[in-house]
One Martini backbone bead per residue (centre of mass of N, CA, C, O) as a GRO file, in nm:
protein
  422
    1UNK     BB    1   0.087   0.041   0.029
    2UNK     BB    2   0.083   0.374  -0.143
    3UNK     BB    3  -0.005   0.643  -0.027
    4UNK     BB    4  -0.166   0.986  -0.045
    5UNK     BB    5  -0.123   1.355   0.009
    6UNK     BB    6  -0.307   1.612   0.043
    7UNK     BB    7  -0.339   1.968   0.094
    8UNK     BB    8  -0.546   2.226   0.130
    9UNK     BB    9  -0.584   2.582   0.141
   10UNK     BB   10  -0.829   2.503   0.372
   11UNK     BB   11  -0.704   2.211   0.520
   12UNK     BB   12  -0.807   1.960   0.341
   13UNK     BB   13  -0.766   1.619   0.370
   14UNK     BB   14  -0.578   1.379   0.130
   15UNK     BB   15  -0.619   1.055   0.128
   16UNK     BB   16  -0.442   0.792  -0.126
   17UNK     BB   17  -0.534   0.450  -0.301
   18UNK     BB   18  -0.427   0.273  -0.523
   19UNK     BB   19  -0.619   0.024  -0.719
   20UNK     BB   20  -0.585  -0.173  -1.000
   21UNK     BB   21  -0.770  -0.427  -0.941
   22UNK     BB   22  -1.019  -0.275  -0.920
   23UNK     BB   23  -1.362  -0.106  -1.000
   24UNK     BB   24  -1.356   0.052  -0.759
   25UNK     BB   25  -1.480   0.343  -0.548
   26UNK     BB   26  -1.387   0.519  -0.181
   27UNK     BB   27  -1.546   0.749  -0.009
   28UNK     BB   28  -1.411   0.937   0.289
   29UNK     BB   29  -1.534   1.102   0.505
   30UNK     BB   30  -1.398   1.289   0.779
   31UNK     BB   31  -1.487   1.396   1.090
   32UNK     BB   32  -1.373   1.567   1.386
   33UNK     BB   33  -1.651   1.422   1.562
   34UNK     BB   34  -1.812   1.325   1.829
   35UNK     BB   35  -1.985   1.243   2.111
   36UNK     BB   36  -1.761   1.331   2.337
   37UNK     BB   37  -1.771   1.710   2.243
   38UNK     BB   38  -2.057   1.657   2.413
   39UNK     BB   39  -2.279   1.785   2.591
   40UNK     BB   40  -2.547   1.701   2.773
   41UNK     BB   41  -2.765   1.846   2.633
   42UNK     BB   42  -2.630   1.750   2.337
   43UNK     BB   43  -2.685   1.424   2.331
   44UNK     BB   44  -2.619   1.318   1.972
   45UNK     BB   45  -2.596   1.559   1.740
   46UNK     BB   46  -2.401   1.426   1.582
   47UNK     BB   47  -2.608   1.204   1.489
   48UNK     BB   48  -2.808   1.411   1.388
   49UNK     BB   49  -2.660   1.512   1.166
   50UNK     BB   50  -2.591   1.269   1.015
   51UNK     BB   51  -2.929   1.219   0.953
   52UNK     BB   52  -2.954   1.493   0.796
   53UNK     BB   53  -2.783   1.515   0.547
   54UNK     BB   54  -3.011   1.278   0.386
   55UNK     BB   55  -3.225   1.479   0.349
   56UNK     BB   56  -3.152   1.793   0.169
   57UNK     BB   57  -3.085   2.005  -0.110
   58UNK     BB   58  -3.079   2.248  -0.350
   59UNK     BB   59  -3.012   1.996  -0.556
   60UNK     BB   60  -3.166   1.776  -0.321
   61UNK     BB   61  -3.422   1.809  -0.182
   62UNK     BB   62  -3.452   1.475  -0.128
   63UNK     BB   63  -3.373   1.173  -0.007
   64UNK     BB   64  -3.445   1.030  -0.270
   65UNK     BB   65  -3.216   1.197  -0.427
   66UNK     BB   66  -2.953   1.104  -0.278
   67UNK     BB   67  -2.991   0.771  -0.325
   68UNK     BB   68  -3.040   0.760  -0.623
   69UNK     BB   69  -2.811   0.814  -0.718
   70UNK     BB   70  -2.643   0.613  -0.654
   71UNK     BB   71  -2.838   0.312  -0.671
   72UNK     BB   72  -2.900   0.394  -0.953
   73UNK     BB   73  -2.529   0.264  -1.029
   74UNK     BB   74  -2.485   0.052  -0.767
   75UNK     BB   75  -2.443   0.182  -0.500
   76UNK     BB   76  -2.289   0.304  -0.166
   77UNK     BB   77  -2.462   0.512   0.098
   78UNK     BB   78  -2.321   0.579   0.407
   79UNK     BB   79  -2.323   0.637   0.753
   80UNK     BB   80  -2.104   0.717   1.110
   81UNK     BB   81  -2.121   0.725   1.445
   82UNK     BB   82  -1.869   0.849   1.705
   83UNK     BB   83  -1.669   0.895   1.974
   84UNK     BB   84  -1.429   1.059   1.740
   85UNK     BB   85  -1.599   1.001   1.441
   86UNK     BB   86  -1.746   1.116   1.130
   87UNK     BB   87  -1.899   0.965   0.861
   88UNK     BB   88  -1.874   0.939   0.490
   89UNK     BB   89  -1.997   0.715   0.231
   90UNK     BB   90  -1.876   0.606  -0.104
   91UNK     BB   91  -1.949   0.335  -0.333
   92UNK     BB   92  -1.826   0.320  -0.686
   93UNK     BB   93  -1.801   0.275  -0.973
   94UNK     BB   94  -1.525   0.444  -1.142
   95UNK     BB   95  -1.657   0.618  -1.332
   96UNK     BB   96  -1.872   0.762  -1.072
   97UNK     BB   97  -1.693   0.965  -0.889
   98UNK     BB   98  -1.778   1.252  -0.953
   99UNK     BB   99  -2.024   1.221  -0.834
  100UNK     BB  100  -1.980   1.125  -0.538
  101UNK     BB  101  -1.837   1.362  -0.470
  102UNK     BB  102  -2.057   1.582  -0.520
  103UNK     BB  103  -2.244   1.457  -0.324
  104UNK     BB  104  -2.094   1.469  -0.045
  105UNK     BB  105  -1.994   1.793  -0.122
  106UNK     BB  106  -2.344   1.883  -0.082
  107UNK     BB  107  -2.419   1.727   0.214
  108UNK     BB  108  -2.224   1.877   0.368
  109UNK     BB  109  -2.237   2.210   0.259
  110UNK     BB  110  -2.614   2.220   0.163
  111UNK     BB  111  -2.782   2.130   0.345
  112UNK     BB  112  -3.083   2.253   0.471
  113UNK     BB  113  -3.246   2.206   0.767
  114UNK     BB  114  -3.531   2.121   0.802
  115UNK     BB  115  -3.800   2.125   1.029
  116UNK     BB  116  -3.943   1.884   0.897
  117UNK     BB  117  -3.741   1.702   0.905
  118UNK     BB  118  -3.619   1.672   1.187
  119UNK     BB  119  -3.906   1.585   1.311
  120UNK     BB  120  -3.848   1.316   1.182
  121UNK     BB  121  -3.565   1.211   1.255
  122UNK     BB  122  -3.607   1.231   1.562
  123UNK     BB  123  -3.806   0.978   1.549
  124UNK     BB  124  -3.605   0.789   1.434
  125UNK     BB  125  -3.387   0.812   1.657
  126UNK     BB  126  -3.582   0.685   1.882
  127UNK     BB  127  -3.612   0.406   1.722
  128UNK     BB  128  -3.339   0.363   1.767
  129UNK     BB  129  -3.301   0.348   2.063
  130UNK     BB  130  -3.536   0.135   2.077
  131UNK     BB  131  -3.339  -0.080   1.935
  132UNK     BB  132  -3.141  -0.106   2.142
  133UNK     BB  133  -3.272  -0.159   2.392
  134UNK     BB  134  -3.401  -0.393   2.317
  135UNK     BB  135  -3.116  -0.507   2.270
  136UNK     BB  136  -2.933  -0.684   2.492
  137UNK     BB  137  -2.645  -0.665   2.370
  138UNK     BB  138  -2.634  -0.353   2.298
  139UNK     BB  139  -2.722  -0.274   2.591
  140UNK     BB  140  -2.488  -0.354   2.727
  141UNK     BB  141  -2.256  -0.222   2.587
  142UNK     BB  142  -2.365   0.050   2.716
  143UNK     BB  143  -2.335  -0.011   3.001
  144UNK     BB  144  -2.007  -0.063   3.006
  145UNK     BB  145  -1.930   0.203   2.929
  146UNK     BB  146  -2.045   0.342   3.224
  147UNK     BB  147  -1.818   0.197   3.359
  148UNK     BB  148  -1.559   0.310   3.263
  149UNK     BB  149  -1.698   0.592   3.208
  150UNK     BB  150  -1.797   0.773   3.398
  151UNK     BB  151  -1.949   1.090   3.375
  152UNK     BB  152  -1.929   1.053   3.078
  153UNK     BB  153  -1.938   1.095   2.715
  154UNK     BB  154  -1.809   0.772   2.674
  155UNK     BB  155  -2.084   0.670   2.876
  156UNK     BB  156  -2.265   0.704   2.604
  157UNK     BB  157  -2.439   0.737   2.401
  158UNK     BB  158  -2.423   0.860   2.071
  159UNK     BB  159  -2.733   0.899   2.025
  160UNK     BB  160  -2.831   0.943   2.303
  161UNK     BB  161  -3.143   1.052   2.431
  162UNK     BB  162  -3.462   1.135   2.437
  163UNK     BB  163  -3.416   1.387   2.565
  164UNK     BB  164  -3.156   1.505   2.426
  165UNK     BB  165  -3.329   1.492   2.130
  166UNK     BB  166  -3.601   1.661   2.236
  167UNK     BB  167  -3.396   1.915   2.260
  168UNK     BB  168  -3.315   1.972   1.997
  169UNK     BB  169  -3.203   2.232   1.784
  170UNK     BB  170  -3.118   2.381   1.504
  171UNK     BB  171  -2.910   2.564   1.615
  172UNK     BB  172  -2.750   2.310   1.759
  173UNK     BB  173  -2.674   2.245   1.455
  174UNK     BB  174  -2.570   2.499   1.353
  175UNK     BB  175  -2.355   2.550   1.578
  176UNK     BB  176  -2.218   2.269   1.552
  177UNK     BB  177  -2.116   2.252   1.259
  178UNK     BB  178  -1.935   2.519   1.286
  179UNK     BB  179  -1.723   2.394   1.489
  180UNK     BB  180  -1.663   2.153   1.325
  181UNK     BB  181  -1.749   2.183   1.044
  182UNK     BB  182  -1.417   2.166   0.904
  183UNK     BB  183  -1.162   2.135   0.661
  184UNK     BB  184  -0.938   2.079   0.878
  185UNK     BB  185  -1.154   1.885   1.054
  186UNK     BB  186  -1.100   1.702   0.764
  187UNK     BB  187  -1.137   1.413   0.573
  188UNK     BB  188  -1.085   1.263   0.215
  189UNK     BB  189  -1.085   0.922   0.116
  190UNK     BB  190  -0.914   0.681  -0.135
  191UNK     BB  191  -1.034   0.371  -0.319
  192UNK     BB  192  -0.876   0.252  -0.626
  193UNK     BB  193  -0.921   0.302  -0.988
  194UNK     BB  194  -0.736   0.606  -0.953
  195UNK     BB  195  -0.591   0.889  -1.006
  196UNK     BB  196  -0.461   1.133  -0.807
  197UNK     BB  197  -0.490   1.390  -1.018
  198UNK     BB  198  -0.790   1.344  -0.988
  199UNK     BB  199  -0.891   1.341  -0.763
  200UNK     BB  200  -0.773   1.648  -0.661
  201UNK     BB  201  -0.963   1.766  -0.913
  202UNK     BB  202  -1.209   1.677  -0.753
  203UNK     BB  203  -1.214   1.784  -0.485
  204UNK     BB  204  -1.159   2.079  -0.526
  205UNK     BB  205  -1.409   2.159  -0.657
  206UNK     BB  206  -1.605   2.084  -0.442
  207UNK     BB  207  -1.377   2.184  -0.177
  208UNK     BB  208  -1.246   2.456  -0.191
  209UNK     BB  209  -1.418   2.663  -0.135
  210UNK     BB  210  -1.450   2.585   0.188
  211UNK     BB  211  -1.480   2.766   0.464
  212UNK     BB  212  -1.271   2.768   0.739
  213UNK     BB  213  -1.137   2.713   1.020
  214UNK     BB  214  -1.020   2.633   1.315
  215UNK     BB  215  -1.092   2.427   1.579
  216UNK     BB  216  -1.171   2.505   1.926
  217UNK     BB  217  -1.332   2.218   1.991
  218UNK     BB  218  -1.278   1.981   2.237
  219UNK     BB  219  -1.236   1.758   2.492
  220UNK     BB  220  -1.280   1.571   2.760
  221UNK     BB  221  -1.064   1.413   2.951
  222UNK     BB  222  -1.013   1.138   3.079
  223UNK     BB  223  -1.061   1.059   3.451
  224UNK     BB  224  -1.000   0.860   3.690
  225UNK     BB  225  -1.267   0.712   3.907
  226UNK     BB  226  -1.490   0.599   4.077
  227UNK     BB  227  -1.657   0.314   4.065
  228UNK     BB  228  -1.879   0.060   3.947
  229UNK     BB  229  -1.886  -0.251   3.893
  230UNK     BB  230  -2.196  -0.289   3.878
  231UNK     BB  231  -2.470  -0.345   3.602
  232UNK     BB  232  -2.818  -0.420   3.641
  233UNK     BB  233  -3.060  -0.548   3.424
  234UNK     BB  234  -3.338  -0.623   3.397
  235UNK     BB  235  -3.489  -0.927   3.208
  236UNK     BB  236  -3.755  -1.146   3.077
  237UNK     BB  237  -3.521  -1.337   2.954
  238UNK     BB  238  -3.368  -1.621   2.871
  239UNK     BB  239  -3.055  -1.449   2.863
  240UNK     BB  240  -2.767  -1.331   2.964
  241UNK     BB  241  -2.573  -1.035   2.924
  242UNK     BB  242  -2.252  -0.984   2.889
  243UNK     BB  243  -1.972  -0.809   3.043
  244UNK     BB  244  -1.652  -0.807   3.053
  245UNK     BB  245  -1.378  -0.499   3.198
  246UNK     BB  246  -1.115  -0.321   3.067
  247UNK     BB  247  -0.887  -0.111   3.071
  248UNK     BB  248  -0.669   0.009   2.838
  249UNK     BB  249  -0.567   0.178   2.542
  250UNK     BB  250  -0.417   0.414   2.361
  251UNK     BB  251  -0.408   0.503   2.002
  252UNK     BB  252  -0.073   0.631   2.095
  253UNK     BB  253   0.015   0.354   2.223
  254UNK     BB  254   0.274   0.210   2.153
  255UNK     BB  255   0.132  -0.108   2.303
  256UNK     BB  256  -0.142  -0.171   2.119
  257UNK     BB  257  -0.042  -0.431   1.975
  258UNK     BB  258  -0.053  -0.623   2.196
  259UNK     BB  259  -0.307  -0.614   2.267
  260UNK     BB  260  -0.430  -0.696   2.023
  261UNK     BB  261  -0.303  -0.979   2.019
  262UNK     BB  262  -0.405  -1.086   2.319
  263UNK     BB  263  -0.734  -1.065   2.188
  264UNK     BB  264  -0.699  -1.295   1.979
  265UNK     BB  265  -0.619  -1.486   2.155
  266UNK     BB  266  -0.882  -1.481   2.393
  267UNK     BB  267  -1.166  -1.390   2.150
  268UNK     BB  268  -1.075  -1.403   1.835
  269UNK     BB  269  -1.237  -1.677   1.729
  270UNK     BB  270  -1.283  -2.008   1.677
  271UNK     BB  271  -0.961  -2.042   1.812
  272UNK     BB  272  -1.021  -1.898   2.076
  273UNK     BB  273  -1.007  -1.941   2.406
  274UNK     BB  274  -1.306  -1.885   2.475
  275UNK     BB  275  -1.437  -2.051   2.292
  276UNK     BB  276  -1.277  -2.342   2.350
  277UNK     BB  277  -1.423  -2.305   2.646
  278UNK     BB  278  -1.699  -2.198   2.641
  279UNK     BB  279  -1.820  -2.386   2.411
  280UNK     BB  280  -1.662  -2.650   2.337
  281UNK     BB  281  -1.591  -2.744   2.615
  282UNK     BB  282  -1.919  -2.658   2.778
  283UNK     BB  283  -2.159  -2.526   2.628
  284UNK     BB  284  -2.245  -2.233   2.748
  285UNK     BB  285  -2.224  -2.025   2.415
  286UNK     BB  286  -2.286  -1.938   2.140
  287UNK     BB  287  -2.178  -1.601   2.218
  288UNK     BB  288  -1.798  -1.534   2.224
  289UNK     BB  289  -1.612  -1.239   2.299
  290UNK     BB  290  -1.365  -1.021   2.203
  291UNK     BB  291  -1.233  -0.673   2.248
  292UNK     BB  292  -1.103  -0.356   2.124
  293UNK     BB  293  -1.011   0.002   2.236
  294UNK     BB  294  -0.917   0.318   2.078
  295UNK     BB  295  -0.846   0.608   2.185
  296UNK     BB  296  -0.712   0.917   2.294
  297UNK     BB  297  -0.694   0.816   2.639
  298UNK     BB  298  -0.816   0.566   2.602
  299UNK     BB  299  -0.959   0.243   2.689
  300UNK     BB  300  -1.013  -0.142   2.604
  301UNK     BB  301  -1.179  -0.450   2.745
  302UNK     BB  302  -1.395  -0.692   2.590
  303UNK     BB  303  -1.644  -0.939   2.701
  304UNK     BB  304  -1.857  -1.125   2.551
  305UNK     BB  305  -2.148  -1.298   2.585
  306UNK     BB  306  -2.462  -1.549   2.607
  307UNK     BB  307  -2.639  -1.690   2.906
  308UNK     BB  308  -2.749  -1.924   3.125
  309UNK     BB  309  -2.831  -1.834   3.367
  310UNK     BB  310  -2.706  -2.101   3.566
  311UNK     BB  311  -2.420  -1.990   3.403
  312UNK     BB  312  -2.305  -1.711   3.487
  313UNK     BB  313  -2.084  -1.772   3.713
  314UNK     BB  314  -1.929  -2.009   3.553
  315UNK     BB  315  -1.841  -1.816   3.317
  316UNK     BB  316  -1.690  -1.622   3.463
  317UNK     BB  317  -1.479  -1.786   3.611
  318UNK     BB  318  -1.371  -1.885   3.302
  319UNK     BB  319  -1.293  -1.623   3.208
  320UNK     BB  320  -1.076  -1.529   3.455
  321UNK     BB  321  -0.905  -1.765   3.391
  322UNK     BB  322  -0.803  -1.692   3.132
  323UNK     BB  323  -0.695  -1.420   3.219
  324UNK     BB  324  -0.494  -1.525   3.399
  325UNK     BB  325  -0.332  -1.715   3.242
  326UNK     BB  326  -0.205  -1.464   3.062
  327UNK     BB  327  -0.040  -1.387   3.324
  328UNK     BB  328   0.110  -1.683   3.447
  329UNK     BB  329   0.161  -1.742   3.155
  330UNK     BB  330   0.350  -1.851   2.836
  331UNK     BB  331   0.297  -1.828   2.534
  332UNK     BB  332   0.324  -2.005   2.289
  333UNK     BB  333   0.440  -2.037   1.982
  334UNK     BB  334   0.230  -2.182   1.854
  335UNK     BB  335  -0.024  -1.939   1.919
  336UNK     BB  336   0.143  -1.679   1.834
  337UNK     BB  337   0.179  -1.766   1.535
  338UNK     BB  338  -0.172  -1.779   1.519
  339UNK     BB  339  -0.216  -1.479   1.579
  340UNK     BB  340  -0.042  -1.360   1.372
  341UNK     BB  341  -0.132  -1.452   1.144
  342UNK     BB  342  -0.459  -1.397   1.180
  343UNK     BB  343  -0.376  -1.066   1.179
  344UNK     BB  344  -0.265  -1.041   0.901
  345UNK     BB  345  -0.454  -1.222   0.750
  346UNK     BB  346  -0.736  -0.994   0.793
  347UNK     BB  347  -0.611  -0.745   0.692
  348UNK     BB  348  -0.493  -0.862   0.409
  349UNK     BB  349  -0.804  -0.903   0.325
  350UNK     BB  350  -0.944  -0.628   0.366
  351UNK     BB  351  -0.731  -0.483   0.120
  352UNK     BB  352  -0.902  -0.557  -0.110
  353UNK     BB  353  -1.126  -0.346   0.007
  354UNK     BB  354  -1.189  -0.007  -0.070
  355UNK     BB  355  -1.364   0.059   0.200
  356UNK     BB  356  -1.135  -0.001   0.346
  357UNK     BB  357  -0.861   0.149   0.295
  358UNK     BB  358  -0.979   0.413   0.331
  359UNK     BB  359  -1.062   0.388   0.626
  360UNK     BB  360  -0.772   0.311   0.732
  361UNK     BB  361  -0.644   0.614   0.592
  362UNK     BB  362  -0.905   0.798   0.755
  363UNK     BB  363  -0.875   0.718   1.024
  364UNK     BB  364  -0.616   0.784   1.098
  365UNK     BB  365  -0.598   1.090   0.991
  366UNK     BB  366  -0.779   1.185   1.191
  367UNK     BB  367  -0.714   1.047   1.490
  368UNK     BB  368  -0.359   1.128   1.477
  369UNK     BB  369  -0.207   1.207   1.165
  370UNK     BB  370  -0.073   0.891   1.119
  371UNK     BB  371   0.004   0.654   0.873
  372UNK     BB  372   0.017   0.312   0.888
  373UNK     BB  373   0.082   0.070   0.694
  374UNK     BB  374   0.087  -0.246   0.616
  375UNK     BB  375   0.419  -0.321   0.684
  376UNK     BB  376   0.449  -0.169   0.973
  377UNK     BB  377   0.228  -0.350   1.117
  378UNK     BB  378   0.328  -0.641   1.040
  379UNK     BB  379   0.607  -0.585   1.206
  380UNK     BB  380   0.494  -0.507   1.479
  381UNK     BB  381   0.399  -0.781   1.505
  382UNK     BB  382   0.612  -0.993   1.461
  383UNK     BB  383   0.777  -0.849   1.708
  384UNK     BB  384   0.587  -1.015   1.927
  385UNK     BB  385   0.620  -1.121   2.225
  386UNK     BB  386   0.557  -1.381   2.472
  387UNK     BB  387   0.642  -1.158   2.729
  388UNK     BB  388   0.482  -0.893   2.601
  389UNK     BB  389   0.202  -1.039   2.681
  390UNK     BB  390   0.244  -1.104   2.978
  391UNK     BB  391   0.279  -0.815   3.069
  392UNK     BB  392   0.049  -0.674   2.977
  393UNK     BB  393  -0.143  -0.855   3.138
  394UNK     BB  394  -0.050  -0.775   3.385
  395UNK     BB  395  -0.100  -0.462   3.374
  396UNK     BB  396  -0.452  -0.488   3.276
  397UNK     BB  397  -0.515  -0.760   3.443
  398UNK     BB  398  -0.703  -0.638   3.702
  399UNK     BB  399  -0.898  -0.695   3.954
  400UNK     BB  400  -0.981  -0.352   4.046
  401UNK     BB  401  -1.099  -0.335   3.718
  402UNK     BB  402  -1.339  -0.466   3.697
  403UNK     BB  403  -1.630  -0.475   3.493
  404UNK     BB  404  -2.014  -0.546   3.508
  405UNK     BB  405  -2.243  -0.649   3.267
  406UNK     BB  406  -2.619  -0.688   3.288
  407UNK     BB  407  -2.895  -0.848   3.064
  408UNK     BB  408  -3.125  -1.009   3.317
  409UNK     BB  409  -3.216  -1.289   3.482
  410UNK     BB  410  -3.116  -1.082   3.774
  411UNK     BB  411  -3.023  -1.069   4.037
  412UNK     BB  412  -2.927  -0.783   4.236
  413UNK     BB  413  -2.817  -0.963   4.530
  414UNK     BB  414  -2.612  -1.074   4.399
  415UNK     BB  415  -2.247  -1.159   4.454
  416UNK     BB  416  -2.083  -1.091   4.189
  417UNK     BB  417  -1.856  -0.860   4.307
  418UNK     BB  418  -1.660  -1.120   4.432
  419UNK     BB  419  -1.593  -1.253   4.120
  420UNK     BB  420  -1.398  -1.001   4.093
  421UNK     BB  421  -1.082  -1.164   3.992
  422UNK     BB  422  -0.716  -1.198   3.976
   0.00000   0.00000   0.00000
């Protein structure tokens, strides 16, 4: 991979990489700004943003002039909004270029947000958070950020709550746009069979003209505080669901590439340790899996399960035992081995789709400034000891770190918080 960048006059950076085999290219925006930049009191905005640019611009009156130029040609478009940035994309045969880029940069630019709109989106919104609510899967994941992150921006939902979401007023999202959405703190994205001097002379033509200085806005840093290890969601349904989670590292972390290693080897696919004990061999769940979150200043180690209520306690404490293990003692060369392959030809399948190079690509340099391609990457995950697979498991798997959440037929005054020990 070797990507290009270019910086216009107003600010907006352009990242690309050519990619001769494919017939397709992907566009991401990104806008430097997600959930975490907002106030309480405006929880949710940057997600309400991202659903009103598909409302209508003055080229583009109705959201169905804006899916149809796209799907009308075979593409795909797309939005979607995190705790640290939010995205627009659209990915459409090489030839539709031009279109898709000029659509992108009409509904960033040019929306309308219009009152009968907002009031349609907003019940929308609303709809979305109790599709989420309803999902009890969704609903821990949501549940285990307030515990990680207490009191913060980053244990909220992202799309905020009802209450949040009907007091948003149409000025909140205008001036909320004025200070984030700003050509400095967007990137460019582009991912296909198209020629670099191509990509810039029409991203020019589309957004050179947009103008705005530098973003003012920062987010609040967190800080570790006291917080609540457990938290019990009472529901009459058949599984429970649990999240069991610890800090873990931020995306600027020299060593977050072990802790990724690390996750690899613990719970991310059927060959992971997680899974092979807790399905495998005990028959616990279903669906049993770990993964990690790099933010700019916290991070996370989160395990996910759904076990039936009467095997709770025996799969935490199954979850736990794993958990030591990596602690206590030091990795095969040869399951380190089949984790380093798993982990580089994962990604090196990524790379075959357009969307996901951009992604990649727009994605590093929205979030740090700093793109490593994929051959830095590669050499980083090699270059990882089974000793310092080790240190890490000591250094973040501590037990007076772990948080527990459950949303499910669980009593209340169970003994839970005894079993959080490592």
């Amino acid at each position: 991979m070797l990507h290009k960048k270019t910086i216009l006059d107003n600010g907006l950076r352009i990242v690309a990489e050519k990619m001769p085999a494919v017939r397709s290219v992907t566009i991401c925006v990104l806008v430097g700004t997600g959930s975490r930049y907002e106030v309480d009191a405006m929880a949710g905005v940057s997600h309400f943003i991202e659903h009103l640019l598909f409302r209508g611009t003055p080229r583009r009156p109705e959201a169905r002039d804006i899916s149809e130029a796209i799907e009308g040609l075979g593409g795909i478009l797309n939005g979607g909004t995190d705790k640290e940035a939010t995205v627009y994309w659209c990915k459409v045969a090489q030839i539709h270029f031009p279109l898709a880029m000029d659509l992108l940069a009409d509904i960033l630019i040019n929306s309308k947000f219009e009152v009968e709109d907002m009031e349609k989106e907003r019940q929308v919104i609303i709809e979305e958070i109790n599709i989420s609510y309803d999902s009890p899967a969704q609903r821990v994941s949501q549940l285990i950020d307030g515990l990680l992150w207490p009191g913060h921006p980053l244990g909220r939902d992202i799309a905020g709550d009802k209450q949040s979401v009907a007091a948003i007023t149409r000025d909140n999202l205008i001036d909320y746009m004025k200070l984030q959405y700003l050509p400095a703190n967007t990137v460019v994205s582009v991912a296909g069979n198209i020629e670099h001097k191509k990509v810039i002379s029409t991203i020019n033509r589309c957004l050179g003209g947009w103008s705005g200085g530098k973003s003012t806005a920062g987010f609040t840093a967190y800080r570790k505080q006291p917080n609540p290890r457990l938290h019990i969601e009472k529901r009459d349904i058949e599984q429970v669901h649990m999240c069991l989670a610890l800090p873990g590292l931020s995306i600027f972390h020299p060593r977050r590439f072990i802790i990724d290693l690390l996750n690899v080897i613990l719970g991310e696919g059927m060959s992971s340790r997680l899974f092979c004990e807790i399905r495998d061999r005990l028959g616990l769940a279903y669906s049993i899996s770990s993964f990690v979150e790099h933010l700019s200043d916290t991070g996370a180690i989160v395990v996910y399960a759904g076990v039936e209520p009467k095997n709770l306690k025996l799969a935490i404490r199954v979850v736990l035992e794993q958990l030591s293990l990596l602690k206590e003692e030091t990795v095969s060369e040869q399951e380190l081995k089949k984790a380093k392959e798993m982990a580089k030809g994962r990604l090196l399948l990524r790379m075959e789709d357009s969307r996901s190079v951009a992604g990649w690509l727009g994605g590093q340099e929205v979030l740090t400034g700093r793109i490593l391609n994929i051959d830095q990457v590669v050499s980083i995950i090699d270059a990882i000891t089974a000793d310092e697979i080790k240190e890490m498991a000591k250094e973040v798997l501590t037990g007076n770190q772990l948080r527990l959440a459950l949303v499910g037929p669980v009593a209340e005054d169970e003994d839970l918080v005894d079993l959080l020990k490592l």
